[in-house]
N, C-alpha and C positions, 0 to 999 in steps of 0.2 A: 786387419781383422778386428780388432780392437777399436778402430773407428768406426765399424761397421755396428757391433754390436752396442757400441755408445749410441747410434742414431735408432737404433732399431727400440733399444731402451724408451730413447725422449719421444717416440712417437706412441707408446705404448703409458707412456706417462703422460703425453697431452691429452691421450682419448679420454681418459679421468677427468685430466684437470678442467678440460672443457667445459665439461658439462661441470664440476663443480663452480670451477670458476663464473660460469653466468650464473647461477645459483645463489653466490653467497660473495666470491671476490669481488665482484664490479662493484656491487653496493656496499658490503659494510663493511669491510678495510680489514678481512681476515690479516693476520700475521704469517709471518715466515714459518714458524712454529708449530702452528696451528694446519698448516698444509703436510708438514714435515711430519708430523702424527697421523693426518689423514691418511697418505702414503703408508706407514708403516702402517695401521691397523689392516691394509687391503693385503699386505704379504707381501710387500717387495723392499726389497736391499736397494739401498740407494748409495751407489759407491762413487758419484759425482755430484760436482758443485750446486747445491741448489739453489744459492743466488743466482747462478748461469742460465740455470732453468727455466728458474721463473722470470729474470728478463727477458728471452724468448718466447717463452708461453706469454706473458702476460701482453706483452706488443703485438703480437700477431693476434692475440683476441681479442684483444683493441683495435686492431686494425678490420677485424672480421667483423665485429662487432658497428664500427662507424658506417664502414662499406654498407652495412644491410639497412642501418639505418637515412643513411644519402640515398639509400635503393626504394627505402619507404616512401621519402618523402618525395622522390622523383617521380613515384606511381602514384601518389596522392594529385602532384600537380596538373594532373590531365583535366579539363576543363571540363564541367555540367551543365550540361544545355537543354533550356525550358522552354518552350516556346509558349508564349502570352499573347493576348490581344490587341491586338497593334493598335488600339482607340484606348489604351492602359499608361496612365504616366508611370515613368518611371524614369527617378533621378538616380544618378550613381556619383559622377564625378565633380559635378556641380557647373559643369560647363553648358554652354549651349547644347540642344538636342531638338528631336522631332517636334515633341509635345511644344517647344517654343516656337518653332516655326508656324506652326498651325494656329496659336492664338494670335501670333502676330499678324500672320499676314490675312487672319478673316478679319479681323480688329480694323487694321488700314485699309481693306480694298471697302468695307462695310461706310466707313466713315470717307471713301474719296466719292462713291456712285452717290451716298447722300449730300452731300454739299450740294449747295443750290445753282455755285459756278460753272462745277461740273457739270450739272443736270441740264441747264442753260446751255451753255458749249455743245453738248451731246445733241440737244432739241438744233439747235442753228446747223450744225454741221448735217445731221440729218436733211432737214429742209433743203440744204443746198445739193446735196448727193441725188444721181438720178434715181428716180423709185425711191426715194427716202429710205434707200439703203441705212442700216447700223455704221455709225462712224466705226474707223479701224485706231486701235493701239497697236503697241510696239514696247514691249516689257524690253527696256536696257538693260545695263549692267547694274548690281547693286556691288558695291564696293565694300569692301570687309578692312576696317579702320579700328576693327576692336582687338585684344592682346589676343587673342586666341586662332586657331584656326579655326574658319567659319565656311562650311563649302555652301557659296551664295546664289551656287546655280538653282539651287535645290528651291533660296528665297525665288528667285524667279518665276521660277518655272509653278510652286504653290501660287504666286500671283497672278500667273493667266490663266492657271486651271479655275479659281476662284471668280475673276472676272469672265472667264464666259461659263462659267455655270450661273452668273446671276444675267445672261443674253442682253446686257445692254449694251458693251460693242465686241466687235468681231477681233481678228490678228491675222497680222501678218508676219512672219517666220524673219529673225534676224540672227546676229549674231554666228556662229558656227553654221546653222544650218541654212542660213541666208546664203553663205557662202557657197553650203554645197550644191544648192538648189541651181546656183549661178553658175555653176562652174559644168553641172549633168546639160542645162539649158544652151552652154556656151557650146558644150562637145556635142551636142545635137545637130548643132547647124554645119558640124563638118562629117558625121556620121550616121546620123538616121535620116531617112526617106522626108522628101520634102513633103509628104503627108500627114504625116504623122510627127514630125519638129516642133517644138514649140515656140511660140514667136519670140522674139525681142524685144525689149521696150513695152512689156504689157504687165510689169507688176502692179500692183495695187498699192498707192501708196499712202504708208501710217498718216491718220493725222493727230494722232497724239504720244508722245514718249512719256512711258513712267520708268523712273530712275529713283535711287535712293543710297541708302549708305546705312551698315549698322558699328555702333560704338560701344565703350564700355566705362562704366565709370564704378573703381573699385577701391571700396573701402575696407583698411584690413587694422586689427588689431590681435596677436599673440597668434593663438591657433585660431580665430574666428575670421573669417572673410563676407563681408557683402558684397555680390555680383551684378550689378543692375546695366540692363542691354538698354541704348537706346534706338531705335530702327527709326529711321527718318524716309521718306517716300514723296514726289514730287512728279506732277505731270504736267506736261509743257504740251501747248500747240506748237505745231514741228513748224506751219508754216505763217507764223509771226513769231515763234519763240517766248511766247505769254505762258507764267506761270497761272495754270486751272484752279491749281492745286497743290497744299503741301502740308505733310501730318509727318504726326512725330508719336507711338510708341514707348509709351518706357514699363509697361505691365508685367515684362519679364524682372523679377527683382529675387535673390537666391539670399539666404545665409546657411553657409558653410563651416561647419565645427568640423576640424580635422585634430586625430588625435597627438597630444605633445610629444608620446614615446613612439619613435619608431626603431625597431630593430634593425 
């Protein structure tokens, strides 16, 4: 009974101290004293330990107190999302990104269709094509040799869209989808109507490969970093293996202040 009414007491003692306690205890370091008067002026007898008390009271509203504030900051971290204009730069991490790709690869497909080697190769290979068909390319692999991760399908794939939007040669499909192309054509000739199969032996074959490579040469001193890409690019006749052509990129160039204090 007597324990009974001791608990019944400390809970009727925390509904006060609560509320006083975020009030006045958290921040400015009331006394033992000082709480011990607040108590008596409200009309209550205090015939237990008030050190006891308020090591309990004070923990658990500290503990109540941190909880809500981990609970803030929890609902704080949910992410806001703006959507922008996707022709909008925007640096954040200082890495590679969209807006780099895009000046790069108009920069090099611009500087490979003008070259006079190029334009030469393109004029002969024409000439020799029935109907002076448009010569074919064959965008390779571009190789990612810089510290960072770089997804280079992406360089690609801007490379052909670029080169047949300016219609001076055509493509042929390599790579992954070369393969798949090969493999629907192989399962035709044991599955679909000899009508309608597509033949064998009738692709159209590149007569020029561009390939390339992007690198990174990184200069750093304290919290300050230079970033500078360099993208190299290279077209070959497939069937002599003569370099057309070979450009190098280095426009992309970043400096990066990151701050000394991190928490």
């Amino acid at each position: 009974m007597r324990r009974e009414k001791s608990r019944a007491r400390f809970f009727c003692l925390f509904r006060h101290f609560l509320s006083f306690f975020l009030n006045n205890l958290l921040f400015s370091g009331v006394t033992f004293d000082e709480i011990y008067t607040f108590y008596m002026d409200l009309g209550y007898t205090i015939d237990i330990k008030i050190p006891e008390i308020l090591m309990k009271v004070r923990f658990f509203a500290m503990t109540v107190f941190l909880f809500s504030v981990l609970a803030f900051l929890a609902c704080s971290s949910n992410p806001v999302v703006k959507r922008v204009d996707s022709g909008r730069q925007i640096d954040l991490s200082g890495y590679w990104n969209d807006t780099d790709v895009k000046i790069v690869c108009e920069a090099l497909i611009k500087d490979c269709l003008n070259s006079p080697g190029v334009a030469q190769a393109i004029r002969a290979k024409a000439g020799n094509l029935p109907g002076g068909k448009t010569p074919v390319v064959l965008v390779g692999r571009f190789r990612n040799e810089s510290d960072e991760h770089i997804d280079t399908s992406i360089i690609s794939n801007t490379m052909e869209v670029t080169i047949f939007n300016s219609g001076r040669l055509d493509f042929v499909a390599g790579g992954s989808t070369r393969d798949e192309i090969r493999a629907e054509r192989q399962d035709q000739q044991s599955n679909a109507s000899e009508a309608t199969a597509s033949a064998l032996a009738k692709e159209t074959g590149a007569d020029f490969l561009l390939t390339g490579a992007v690198r990174t040469i990184i200069d750093r001193a304290g919290n300050t970093t230079v970033r500078t890409y360099f993208v190299n690019a290279e077209l070959s006749d497939i069937e002599t293996n003569q370099r057309m052509w070979m450009g190098q990129n280095s426009d992309i160039k970043k400096l990066i202040t990151r701050s000394k204090t991190k928490l």
